[in-house]
N, CA, C and O atoms as a DFTB+ gen file, in Angstrom:
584 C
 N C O
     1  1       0.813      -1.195       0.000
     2  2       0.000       0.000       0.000
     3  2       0.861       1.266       0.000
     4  3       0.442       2.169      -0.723
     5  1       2.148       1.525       0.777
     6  2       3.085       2.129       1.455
     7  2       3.545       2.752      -0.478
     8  3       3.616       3.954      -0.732
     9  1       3.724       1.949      -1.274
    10  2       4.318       1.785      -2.338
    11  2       3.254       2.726      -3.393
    12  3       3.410       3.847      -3.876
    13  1       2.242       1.841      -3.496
    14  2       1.197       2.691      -4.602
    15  2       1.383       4.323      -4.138
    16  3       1.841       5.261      -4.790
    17  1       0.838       4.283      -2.731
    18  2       0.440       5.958      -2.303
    19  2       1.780       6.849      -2.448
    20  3       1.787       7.978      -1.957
    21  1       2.840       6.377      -3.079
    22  2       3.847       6.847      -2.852
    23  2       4.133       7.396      -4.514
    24  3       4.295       8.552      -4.904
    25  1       4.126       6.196      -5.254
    26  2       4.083       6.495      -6.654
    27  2       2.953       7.406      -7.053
    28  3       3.169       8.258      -7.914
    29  1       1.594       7.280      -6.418
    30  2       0.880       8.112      -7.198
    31  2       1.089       9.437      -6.668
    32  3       0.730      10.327      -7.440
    33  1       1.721       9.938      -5.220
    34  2       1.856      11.215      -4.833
    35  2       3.066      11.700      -6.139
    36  3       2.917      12.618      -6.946
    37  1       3.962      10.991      -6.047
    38  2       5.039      10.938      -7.159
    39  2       4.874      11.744      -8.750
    40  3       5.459      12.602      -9.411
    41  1       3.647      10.821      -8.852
    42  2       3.170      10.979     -10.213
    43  2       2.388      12.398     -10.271
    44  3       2.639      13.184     -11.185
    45  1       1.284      12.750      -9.111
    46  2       0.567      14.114      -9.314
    47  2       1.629      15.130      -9.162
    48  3       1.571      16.128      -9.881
    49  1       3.025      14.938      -7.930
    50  2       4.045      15.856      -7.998
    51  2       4.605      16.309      -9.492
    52  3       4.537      17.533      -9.607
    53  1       5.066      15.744     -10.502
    54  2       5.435      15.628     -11.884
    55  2       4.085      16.120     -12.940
    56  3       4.258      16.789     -13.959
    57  1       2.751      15.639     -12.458
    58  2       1.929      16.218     -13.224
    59  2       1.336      18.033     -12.921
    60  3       0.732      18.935     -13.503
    61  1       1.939      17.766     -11.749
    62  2       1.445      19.711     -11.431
    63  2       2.550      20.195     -11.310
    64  3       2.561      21.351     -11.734
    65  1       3.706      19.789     -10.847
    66  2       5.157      20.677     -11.842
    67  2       4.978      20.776     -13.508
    68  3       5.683      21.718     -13.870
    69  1       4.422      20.272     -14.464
    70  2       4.286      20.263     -15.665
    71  2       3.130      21.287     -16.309
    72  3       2.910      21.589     -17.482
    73  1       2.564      21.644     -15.226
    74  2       1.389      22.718     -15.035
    75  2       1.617      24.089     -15.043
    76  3       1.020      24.929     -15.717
    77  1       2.867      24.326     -13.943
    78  2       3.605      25.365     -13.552
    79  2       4.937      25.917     -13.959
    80  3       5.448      26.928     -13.477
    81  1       5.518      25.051     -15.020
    82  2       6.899      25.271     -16.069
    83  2       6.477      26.157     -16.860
    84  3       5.327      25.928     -17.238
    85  1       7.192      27.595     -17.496
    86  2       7.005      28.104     -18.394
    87  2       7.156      27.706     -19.934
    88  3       7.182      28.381     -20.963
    89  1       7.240      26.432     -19.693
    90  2       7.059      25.762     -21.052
    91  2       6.285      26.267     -22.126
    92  3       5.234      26.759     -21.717
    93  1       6.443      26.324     -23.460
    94  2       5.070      26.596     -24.193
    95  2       5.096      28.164     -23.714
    96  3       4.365      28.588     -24.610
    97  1       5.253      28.731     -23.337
    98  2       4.542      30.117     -23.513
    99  2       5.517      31.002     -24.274
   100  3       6.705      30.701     -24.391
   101  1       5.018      32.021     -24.747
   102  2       5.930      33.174     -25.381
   103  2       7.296      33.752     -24.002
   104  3       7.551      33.429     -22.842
   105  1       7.622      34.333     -24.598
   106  2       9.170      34.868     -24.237
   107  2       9.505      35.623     -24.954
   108  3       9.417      35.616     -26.182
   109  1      10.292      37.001     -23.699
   110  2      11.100      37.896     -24.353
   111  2      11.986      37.807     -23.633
   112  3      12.058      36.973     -22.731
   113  1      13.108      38.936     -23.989
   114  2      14.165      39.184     -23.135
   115  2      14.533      40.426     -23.993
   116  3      13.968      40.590     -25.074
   117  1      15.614      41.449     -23.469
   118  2      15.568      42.872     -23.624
   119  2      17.181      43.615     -23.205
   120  3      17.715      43.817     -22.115
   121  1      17.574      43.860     -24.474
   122  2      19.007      43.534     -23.995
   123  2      19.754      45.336     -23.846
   124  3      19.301      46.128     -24.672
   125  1      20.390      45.668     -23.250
   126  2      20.718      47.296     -23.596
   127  2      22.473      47.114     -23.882
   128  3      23.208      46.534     -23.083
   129  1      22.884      47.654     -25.008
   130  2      23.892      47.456     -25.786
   131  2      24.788      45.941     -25.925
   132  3      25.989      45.677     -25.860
   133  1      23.648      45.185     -26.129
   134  2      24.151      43.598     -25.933
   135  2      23.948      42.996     -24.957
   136  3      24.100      41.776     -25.025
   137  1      23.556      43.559     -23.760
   138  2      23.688      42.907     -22.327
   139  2      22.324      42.653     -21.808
   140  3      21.601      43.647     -21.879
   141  1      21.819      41.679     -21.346
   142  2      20.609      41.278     -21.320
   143  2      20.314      42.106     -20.008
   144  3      21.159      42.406     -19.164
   145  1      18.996      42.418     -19.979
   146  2      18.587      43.362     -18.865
   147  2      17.135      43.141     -18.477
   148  3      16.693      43.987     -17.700
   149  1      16.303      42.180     -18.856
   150  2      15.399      41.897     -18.538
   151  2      15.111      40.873     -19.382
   152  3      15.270      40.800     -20.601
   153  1      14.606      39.973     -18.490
   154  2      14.377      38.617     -19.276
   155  2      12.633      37.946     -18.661
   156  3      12.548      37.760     -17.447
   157  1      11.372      37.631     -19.540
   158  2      10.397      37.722     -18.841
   159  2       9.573      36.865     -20.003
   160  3       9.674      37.022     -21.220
   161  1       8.601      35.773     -19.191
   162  2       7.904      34.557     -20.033
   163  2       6.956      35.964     -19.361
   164  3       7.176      36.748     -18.438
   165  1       5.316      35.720     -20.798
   166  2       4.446      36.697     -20.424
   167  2       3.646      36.136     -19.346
   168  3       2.785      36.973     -19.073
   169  1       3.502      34.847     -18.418
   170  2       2.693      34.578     -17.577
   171  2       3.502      35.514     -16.195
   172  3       2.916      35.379     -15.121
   173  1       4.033      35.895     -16.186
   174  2       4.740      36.559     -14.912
   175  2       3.743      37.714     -14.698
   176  3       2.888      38.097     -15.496
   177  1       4.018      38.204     -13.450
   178  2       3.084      39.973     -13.637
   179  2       3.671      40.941     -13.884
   180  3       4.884      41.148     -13.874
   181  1       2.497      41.852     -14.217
   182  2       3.057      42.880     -15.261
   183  2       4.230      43.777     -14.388
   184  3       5.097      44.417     -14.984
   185  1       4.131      43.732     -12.806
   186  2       4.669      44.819     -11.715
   187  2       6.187      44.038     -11.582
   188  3       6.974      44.176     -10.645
   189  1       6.359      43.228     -12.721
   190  2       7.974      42.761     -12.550
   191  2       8.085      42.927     -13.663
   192  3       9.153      42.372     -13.919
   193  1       7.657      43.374     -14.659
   194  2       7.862      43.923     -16.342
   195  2       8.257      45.500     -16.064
   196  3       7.516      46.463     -16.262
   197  1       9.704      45.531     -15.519
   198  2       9.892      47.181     -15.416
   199  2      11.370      47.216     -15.846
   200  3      12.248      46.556     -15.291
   201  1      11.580      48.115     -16.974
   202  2      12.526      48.126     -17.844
   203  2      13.600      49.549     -16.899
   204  3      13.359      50.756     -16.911
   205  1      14.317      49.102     -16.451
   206  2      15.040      50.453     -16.012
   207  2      16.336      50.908     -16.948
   208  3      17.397      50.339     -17.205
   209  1      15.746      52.256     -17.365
   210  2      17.072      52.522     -18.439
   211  2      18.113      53.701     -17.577
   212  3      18.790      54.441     -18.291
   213  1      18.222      53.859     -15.971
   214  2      19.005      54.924     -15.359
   215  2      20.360      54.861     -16.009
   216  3      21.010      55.906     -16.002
   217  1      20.780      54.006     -16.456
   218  2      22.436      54.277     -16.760
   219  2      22.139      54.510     -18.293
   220  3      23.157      54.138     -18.876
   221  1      21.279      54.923     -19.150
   222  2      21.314      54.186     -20.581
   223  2      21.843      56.164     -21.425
   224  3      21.581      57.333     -21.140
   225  1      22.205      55.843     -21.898
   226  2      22.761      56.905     -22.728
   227  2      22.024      57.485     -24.385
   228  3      21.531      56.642     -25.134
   229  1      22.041      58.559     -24.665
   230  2      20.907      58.386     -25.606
   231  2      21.501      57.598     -27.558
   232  3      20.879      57.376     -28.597
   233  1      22.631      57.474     -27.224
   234  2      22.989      57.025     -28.654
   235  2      23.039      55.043     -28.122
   236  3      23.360      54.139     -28.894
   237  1      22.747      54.914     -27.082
   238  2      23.087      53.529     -26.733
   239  2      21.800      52.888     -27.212
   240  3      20.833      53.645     -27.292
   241  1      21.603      51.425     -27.593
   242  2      20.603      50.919     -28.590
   243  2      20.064      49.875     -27.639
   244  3      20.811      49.494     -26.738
   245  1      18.441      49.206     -27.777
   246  2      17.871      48.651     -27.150
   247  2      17.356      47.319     -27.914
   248  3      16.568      47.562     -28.828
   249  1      17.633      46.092     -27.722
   250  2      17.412      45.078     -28.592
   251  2      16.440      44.460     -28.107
   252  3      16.576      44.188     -26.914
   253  1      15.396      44.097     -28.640
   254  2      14.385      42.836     -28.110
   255  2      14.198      41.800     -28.809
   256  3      13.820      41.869     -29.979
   257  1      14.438      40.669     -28.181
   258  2      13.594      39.135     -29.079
   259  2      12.752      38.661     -28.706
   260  3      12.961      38.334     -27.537
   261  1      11.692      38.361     -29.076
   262  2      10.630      38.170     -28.706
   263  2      10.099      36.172     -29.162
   264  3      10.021      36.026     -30.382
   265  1       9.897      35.321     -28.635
   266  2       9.638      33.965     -28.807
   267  2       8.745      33.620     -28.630
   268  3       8.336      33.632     -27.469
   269  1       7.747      32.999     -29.923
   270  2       6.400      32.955     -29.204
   271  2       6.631      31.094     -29.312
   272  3       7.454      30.267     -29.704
   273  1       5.460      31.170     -28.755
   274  2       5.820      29.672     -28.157
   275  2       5.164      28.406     -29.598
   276  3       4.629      27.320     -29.372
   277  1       5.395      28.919     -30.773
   278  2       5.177      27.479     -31.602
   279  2       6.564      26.825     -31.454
   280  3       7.573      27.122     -30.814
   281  1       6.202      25.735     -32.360
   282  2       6.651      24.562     -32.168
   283  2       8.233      24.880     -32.679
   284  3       8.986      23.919     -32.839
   285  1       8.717      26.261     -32.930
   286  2       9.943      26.067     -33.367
   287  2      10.335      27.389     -32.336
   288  3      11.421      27.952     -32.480
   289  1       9.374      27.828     -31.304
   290  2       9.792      28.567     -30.821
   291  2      11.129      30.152     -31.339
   292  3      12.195      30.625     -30.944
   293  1      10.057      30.389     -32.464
   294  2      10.965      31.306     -33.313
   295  2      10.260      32.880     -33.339
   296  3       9.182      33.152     -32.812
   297  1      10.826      33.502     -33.818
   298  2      10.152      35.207     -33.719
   299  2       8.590      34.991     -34.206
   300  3       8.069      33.876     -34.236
   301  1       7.784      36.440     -34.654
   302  2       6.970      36.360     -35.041
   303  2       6.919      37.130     -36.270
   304  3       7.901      37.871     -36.324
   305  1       5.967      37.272     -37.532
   306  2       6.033      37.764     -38.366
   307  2       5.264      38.820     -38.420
   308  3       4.093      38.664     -38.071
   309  1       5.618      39.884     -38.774
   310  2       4.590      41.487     -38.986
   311  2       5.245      42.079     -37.723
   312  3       4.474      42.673     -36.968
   313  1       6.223      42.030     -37.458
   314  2       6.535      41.801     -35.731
   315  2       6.845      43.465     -35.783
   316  3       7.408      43.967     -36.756
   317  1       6.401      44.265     -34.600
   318  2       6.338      45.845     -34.324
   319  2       6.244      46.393     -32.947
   320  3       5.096      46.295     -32.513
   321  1       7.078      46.935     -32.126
   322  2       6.984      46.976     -31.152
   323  2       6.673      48.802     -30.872
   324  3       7.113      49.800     -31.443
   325  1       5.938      48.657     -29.993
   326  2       5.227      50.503     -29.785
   327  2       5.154      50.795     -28.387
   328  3       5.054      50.124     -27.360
   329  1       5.247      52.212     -28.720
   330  2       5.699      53.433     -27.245
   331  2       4.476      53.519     -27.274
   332  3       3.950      53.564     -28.386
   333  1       3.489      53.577     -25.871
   334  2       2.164      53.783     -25.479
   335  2       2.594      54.567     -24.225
   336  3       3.718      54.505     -23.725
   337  1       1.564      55.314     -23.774
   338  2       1.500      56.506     -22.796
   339  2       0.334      55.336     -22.041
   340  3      -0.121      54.346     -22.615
   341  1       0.000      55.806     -20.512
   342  2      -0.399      55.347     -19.673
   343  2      -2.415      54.841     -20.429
   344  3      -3.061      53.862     -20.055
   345  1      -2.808      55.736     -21.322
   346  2      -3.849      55.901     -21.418
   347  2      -4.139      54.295     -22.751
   348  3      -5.057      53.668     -23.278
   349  1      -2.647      54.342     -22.703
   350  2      -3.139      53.296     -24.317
   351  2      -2.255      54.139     -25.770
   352  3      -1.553      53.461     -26.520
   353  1      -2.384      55.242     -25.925
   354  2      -1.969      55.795     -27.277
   355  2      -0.403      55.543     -27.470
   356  3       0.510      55.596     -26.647
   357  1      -0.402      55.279     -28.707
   358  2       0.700      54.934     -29.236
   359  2       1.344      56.279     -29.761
   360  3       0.864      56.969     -30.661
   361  1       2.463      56.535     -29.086
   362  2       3.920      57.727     -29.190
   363  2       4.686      57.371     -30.515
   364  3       5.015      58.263     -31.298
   365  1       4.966      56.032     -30.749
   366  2       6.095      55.920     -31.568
   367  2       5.711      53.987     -31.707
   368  3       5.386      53.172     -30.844
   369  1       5.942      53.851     -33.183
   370  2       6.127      52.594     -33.705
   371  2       6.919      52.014     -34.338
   372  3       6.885      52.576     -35.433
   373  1       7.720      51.143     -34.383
   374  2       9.006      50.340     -34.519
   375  2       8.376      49.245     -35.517
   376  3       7.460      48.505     -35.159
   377  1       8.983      49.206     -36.876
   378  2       8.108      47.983     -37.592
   379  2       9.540      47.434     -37.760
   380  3      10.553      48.101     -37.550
   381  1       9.509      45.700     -38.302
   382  2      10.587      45.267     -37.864
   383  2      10.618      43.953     -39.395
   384  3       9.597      43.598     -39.984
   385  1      11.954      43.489     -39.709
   386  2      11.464      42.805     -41.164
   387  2      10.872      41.380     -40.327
   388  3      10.625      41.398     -39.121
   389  1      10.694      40.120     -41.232
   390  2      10.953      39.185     -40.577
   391  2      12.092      38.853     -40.423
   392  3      13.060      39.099     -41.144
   393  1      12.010      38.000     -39.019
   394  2      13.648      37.782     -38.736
   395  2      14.067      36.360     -39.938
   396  3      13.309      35.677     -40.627
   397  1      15.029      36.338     -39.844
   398  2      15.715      35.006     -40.963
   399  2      17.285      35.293     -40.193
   400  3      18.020      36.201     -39.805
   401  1      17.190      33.942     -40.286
   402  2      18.685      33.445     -39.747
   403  2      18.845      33.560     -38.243
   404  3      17.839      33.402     -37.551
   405  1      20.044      33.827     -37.655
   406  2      20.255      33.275     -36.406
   407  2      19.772      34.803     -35.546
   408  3      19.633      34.934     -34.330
   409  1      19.641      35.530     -36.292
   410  2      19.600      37.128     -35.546
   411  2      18.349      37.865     -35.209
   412  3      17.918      38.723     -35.979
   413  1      17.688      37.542     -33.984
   414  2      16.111      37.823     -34.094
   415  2      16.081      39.293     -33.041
   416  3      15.039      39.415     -32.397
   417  1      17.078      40.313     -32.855
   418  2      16.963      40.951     -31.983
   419  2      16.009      42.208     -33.004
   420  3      16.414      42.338     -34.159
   421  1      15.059      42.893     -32.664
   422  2      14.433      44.180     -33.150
   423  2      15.451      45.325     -32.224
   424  3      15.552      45.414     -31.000
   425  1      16.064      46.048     -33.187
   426  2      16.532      47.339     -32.392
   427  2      15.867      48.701     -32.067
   428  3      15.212      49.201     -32.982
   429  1      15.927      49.232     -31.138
   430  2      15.425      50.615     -31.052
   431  2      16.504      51.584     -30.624
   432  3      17.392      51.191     -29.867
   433  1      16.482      52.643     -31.001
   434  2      17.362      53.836     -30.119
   435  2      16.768      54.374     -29.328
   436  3      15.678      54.943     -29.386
   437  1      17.878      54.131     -28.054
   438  2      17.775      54.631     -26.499
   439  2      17.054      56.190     -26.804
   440  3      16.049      56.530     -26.182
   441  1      17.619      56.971     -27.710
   442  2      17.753      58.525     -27.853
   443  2      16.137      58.514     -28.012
   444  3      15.625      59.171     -27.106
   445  1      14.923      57.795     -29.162
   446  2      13.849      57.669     -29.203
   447  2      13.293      57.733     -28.139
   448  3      12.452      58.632     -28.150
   449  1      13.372      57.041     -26.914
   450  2      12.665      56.809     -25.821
   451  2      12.832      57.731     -24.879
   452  3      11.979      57.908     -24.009
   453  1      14.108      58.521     -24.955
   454  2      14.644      59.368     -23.765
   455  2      13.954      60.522     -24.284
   456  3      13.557      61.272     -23.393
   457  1      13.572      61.057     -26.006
   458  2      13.124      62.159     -26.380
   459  2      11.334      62.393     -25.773
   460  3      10.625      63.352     -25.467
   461  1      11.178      60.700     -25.850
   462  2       9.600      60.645     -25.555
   463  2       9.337      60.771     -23.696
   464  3       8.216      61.001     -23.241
   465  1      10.085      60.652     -23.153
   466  2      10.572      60.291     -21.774
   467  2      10.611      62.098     -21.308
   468  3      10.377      62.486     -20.163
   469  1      10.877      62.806     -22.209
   470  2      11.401      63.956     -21.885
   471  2       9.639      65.079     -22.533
   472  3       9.204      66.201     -22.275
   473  1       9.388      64.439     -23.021
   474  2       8.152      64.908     -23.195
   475  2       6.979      64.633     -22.595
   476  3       6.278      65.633     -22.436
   477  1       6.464      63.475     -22.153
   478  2       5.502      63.204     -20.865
   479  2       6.122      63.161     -19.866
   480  3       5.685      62.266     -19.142
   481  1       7.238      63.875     -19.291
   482  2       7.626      63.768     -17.904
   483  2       6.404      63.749     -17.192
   484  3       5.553      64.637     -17.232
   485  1       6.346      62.610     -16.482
   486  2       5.248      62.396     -14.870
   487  2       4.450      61.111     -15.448
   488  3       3.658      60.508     -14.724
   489  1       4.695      60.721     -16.781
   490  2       3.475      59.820     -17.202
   491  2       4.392      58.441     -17.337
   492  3       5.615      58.454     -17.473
   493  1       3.599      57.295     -17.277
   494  2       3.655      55.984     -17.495
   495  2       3.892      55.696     -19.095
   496  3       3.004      55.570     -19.939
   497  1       5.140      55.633     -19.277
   498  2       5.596      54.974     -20.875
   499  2       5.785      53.402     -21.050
   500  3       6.269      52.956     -20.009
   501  1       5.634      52.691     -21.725
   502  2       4.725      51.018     -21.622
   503  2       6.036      50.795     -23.382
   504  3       6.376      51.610     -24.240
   505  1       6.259      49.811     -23.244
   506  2       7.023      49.025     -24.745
   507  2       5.776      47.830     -24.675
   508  3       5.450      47.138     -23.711
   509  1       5.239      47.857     -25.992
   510  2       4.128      46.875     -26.363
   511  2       4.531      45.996     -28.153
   512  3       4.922      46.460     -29.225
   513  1       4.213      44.724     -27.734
   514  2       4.737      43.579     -29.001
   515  2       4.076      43.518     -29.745
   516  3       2.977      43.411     -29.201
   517  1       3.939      43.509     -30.992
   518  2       2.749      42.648     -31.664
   519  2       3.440      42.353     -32.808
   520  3       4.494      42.881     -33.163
   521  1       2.656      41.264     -33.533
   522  2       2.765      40.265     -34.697
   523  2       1.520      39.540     -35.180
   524  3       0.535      39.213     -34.518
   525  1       1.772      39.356     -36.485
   526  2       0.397      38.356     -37.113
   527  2       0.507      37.773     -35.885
   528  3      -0.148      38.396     -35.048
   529  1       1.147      36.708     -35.396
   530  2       1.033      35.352     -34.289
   531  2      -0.130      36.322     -32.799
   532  3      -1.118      35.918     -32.186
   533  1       0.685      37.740     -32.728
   534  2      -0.297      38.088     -31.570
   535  2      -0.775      39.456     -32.212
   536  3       0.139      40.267     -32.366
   537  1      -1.690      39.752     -32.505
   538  2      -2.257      40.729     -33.274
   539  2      -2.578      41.704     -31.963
   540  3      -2.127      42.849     -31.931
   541  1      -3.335      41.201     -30.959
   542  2      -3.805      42.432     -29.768
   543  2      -2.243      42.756     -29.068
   544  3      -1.992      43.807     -28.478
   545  1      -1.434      41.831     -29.230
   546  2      -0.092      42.737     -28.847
   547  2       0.059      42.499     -27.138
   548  3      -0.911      42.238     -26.428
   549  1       0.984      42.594     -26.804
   550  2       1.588      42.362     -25.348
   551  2       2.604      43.299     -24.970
   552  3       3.589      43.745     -25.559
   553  1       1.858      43.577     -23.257
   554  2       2.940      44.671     -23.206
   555  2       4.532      44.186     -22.605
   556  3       4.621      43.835     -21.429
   557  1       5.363      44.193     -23.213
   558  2       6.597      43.787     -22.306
   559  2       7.118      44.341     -21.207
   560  3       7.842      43.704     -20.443
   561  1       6.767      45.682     -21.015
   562  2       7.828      46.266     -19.812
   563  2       7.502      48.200     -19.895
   564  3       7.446      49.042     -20.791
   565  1       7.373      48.182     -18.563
   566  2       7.123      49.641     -18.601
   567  2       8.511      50.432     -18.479
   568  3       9.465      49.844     -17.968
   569  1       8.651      51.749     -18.933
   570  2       9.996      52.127     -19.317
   571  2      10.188      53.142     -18.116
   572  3       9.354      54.045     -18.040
   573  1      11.251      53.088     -17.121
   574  2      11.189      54.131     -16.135
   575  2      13.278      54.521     -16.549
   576  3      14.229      53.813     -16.878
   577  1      13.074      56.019     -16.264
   578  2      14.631      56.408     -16.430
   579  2      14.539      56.816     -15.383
   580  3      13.590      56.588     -14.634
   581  1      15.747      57.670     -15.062
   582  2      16.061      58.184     -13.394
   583  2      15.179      58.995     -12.780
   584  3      15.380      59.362     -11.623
């Protein structure tokens, strides 16, 4: 008896760890002049999606890859990432080719964000994803400077 109740605790342990792996889901990560600086599967919450650019300089460049979770776990196509203000409106849009080959980072300039940063001083600036694969778009990370 000692044996069964043991394997089947065993077995639900392995079936609800398999529940709770970020397996399968999309993925980004967010790199500032090569160096990864935020790394985030979208089931996380949004209040740990906070992009801090205090050291970032305005000619310094901002890379994102974005992974959605098919079966080859590869970019997405139509892929565009956008500056939104607290309310929703879109500041600035980034269209991006499809990726091909080993290089899936979308770049932006730091200087873009710091100009927009410098113009809603006091407001909530948001980096948001989209692609054919996610058409309503996801927000990755809210943008705070010093």
């Amino acid at each position: 008896m000692k044996k069964i109740t043991f394997i089947g605790a065993l077995l639900f342990t392995l079936i609800s760890l398999s529940f709770a792996t970020p397996f399968g889901l999309d993925r980004y990560e967010i790199y500032l002049n090569n160096k990864l600086v935020l790394k985030q599967s979208v089931n996380q919450p949004l209040n740990l999606r906070v992009l801090q650019l205090d050291n970032a300089k305005e000619n310094d460049q901002l890379q994102i890859v974005y992974s959605h979770c098919r079966k080859d776990n590869g970019p997405g196509t139509g892929r565009s990432v956008a500056l939104k203000d607290e309310q929703g409106a879109t500041l600035l849009k980034w269209t991006f080719a499809d990726a091909s080959g080993a290089d899936l980072k979308m770049t932006i300039p730091v200087k873009e964000l710091v100009h927009w940063q410098k113009k809603k001083a006091g407001h909530e600036l948001s980096l948001y994803y989209s692609a054919n694969e996610l058409p309503k778009g996801e927000m990755l990370s809210m943008v705070r400077f010093k």
